[in-house]
N, C-alpha and C positions, 0 to 999 in steps of 0.2 A: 737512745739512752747513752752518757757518757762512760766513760769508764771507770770514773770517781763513783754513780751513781750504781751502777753495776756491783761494784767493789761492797757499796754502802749495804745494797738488798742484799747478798749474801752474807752480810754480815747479822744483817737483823736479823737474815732465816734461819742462822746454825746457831744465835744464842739461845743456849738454854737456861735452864733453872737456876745452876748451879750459880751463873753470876749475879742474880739477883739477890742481893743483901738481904742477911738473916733477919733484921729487924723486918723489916717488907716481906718478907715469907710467913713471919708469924703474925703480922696483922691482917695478911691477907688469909688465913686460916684463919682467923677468929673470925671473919667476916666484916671486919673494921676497915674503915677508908685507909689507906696506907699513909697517907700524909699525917703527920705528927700533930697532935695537938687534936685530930678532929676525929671524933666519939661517932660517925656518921656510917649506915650500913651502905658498904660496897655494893654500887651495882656491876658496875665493870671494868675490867682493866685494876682491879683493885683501887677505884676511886669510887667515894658517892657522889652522885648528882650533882652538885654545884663546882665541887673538883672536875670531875670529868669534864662538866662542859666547858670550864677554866680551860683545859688543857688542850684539848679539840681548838675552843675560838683561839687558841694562841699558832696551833699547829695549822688552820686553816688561814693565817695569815700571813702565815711563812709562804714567798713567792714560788722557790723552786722548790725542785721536788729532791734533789742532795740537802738543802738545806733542813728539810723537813725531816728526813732519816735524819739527819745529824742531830737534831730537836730532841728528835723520839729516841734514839739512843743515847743521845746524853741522859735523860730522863728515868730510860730505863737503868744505867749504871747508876745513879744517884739515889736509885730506890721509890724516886715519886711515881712510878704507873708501871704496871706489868707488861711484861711482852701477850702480844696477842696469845688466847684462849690458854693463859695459864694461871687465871683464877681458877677455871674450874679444875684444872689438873692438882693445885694445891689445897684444895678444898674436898675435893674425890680424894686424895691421900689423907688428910686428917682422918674424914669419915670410914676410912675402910681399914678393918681391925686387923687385914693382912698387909697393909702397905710396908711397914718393917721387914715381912718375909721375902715379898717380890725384890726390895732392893739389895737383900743380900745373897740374892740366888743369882 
């Protein structure tokens, strides 16, 4: 693996929450596709189903594998799809009547 590419996975693994645009946090807690305009329930990644697989068939056609992080994070700064397993983390904080506690302790 190069060193661009190396550079790129650490990059995707230490973002967290925080830089995912407010607008995209809160459609992803409503349980709504995060892409603008579409009324459709999230399955994953904070996309529905026709989104998602939009975004997969475009990622699986990107050749290398830097190009494809740089895909998936462009995407995720932009707000169109969540960083892996962090629908359910924002969606476990909507639901849970202590999430305000835990994050100010």
């Amino acid at each position: 693996m190069s060193r661009m590419a190396k550079e790129l996975l650490i990059e995707a693994l230490s973002m967290g929450k925080s830089r995912i645009p407010k607008r995209t946090k809160e459609r992803a807690a409503s349980g709504l596709c995060v892409i603008q305009g579409c009324d459709c329930q999230a399955v994953g990644r904070g996309l529905c189903v026709k989104h998602k697989n939009e975004f997969y068939y475009r990622l699986a056609r990107i050749r290398t594998k830097v190009a494809q992080l740089e895909f998936e994070q462009a995407a995720i700064r932009r707000g169109l799809v969540l960083p892996v397993g962090t629908q359910l983390e924002i969606k476990r904080d909507k639901a849970s009547v202590f999430a305000m506690d835990s994050e100010s302790a």
